[in-house]
Backbone as a chain_set.jsonl record, in Angstrom:
{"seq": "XXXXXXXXXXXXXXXXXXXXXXXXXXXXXXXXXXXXXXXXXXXXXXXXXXXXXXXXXXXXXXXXXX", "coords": {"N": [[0.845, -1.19, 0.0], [0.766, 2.467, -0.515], [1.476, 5.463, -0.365], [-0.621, 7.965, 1.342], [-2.453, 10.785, 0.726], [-2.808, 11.734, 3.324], [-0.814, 10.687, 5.163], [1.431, 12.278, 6.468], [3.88, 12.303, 7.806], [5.312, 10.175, 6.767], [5.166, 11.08, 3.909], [7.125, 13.51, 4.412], [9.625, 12.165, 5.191], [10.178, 10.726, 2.802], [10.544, 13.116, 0.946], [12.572, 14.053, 2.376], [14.481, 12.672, 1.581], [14.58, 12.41, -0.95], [15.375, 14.901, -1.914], [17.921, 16.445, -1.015], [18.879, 18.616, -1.217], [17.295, 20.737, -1.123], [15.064, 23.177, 0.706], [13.312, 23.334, 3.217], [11.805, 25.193, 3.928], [11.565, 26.933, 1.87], [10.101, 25.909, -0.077], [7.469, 26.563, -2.19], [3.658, 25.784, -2.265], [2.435, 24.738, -4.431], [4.945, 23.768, -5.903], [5.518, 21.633, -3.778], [3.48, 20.046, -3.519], [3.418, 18.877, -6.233], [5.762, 17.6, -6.234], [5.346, 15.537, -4.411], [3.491, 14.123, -5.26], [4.93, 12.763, -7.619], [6.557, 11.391, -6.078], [7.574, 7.845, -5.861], [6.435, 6.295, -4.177], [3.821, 7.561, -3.857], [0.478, 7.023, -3.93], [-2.203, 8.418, -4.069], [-5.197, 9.745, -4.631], [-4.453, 12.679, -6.48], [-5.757, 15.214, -6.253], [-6.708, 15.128, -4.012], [-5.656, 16.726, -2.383], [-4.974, 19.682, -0.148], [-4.405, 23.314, 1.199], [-3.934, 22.77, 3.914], [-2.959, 20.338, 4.816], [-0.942, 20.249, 2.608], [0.668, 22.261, 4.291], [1.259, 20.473, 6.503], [2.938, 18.647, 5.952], [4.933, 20.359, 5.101], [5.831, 21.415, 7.372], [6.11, 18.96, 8.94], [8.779, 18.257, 7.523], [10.262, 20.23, 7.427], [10.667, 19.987, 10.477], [12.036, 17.109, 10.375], [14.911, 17.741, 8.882], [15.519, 19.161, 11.149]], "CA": [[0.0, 0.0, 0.0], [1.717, 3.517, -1.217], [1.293, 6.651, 0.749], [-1.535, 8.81, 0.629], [-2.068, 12.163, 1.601], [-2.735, 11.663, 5.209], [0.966, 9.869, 5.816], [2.126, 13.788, 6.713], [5.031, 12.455, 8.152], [5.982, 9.552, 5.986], [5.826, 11.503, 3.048], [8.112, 14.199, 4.601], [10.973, 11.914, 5.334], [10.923, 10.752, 1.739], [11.091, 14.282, 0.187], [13.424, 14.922, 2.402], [15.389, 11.771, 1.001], [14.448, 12.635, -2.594], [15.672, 16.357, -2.275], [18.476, 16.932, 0.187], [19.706, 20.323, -1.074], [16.808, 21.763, -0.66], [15.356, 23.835, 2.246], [11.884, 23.1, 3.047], [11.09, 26.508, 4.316], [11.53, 27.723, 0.458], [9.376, 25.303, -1.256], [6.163, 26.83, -2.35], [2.9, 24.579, -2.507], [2.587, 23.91, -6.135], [6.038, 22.614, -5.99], [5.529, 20.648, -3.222], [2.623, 19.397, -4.266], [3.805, 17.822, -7.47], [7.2, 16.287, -5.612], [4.397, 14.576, -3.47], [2.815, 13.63, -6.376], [5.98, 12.719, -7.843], [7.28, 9.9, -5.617], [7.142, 6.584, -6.467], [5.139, 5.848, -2.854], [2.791, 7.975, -3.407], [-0.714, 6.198, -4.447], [-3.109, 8.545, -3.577], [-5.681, 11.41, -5.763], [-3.651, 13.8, -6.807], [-6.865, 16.245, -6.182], [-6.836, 15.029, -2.611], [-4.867, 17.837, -1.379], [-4.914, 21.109, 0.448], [-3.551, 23.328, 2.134], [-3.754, 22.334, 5.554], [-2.102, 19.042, 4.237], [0.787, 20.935, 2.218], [1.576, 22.869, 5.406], [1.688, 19.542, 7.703], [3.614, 17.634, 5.165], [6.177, 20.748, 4.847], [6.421, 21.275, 8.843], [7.32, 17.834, 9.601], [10.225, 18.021, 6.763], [11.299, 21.086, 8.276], [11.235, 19.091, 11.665], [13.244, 16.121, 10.186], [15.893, 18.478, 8.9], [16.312, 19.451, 12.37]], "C": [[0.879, 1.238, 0.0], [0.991, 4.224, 0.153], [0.159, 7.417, 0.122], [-1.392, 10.006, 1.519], [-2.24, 12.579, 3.262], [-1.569, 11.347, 5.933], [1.637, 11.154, 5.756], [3.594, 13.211, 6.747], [6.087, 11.178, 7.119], [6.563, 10.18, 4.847], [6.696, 13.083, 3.242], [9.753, 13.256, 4.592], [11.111, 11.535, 3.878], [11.134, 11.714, 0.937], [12.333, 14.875, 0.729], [14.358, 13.922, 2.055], [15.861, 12.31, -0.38], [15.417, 14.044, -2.827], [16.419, 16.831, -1.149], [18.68, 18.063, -0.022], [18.634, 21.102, -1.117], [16.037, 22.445, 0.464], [13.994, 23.958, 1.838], [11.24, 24.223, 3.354], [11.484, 27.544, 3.2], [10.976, 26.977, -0.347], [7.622, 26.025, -1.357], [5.022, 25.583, -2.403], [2.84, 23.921, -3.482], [4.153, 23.073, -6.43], [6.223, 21.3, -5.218], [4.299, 19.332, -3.412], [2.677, 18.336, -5.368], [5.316, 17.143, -6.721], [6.304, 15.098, -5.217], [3.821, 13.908, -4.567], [3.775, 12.82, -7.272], [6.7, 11.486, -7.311], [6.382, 8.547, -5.712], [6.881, 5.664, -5.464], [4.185, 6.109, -3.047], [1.645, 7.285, -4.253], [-1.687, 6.549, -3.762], [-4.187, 9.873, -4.559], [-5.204, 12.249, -5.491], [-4.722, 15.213, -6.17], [-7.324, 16.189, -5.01], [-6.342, 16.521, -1.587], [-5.2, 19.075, -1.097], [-4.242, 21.722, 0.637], [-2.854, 23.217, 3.211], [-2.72, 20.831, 5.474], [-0.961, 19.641, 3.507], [1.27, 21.07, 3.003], [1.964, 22.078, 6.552], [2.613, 19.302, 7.003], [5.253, 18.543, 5.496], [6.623, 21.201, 6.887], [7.023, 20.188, 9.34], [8.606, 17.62, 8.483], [10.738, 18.928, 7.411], [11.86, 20.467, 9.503], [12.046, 17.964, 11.423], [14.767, 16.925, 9.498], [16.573, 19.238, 9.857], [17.138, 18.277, 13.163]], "O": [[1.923, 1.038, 0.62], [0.35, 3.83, 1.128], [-0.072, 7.561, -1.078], [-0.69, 10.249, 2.501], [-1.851, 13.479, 4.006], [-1.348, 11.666, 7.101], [2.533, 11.196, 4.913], [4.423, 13.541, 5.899], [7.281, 11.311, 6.853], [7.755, 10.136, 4.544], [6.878, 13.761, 2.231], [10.783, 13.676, 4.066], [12.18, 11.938, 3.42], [11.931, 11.448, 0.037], [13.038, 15.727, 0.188], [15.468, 14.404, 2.282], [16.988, 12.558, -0.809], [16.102, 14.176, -3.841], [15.857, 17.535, -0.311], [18.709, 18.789, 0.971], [18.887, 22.305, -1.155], [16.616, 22.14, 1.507], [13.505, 24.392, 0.795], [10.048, 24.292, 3.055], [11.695, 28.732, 3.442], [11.234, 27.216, -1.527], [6.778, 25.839, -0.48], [5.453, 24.443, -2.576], [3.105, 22.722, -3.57], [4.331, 22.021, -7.044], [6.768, 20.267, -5.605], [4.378, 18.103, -3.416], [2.126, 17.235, -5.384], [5.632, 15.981, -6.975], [6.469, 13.939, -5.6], [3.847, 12.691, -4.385], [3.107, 11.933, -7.805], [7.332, 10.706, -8.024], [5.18, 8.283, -5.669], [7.01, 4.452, -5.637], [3.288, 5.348, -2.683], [1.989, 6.974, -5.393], [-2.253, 5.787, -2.979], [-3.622, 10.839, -5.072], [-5.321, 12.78, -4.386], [-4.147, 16.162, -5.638], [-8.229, 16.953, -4.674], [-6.668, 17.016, -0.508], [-5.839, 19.639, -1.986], [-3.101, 21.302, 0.446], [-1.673, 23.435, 3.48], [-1.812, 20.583, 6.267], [0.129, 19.396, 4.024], [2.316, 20.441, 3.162], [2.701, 22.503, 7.442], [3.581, 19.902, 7.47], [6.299, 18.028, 5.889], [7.763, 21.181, 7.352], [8.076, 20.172, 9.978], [9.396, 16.712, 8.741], [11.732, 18.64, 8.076], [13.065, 20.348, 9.724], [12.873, 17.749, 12.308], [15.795, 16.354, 9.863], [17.661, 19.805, 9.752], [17.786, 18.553, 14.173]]}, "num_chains": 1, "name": "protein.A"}
């Protein structure tokens, strides 16, 4: 079973696998959005998402980069 958009924190640690050089407190939504969309976990409607779900997803990457 892949990740869907509720796995906040799963799919933070793999973006932050996928994309070390970059700095999660400069990714806009639409970019993050399609990364999420983008990994080859994710298996969930693309049209699922929000923002309240962008902004968990990119807080706990910020928190695993700590």
């Amino acid at each position: 079973m892949g990740l869907r958009w509720t796995d906040v924190l799963d799919i933070a640690i793999e973006l932050d696998e996928a994309h070390p050089d970059v700095d999660p407190l400069t990714v806009n939504f639409v970019d993050l959005r399609n990364w999420v969309i983008a990994l080859a976990d994710f298996d969930d409607d693309p049209d699922k998402s929000g923002e309240k779900i962008l902004e968990a997803i990119q807080l706990h990457w910020i928190e695993e980069r700590e």
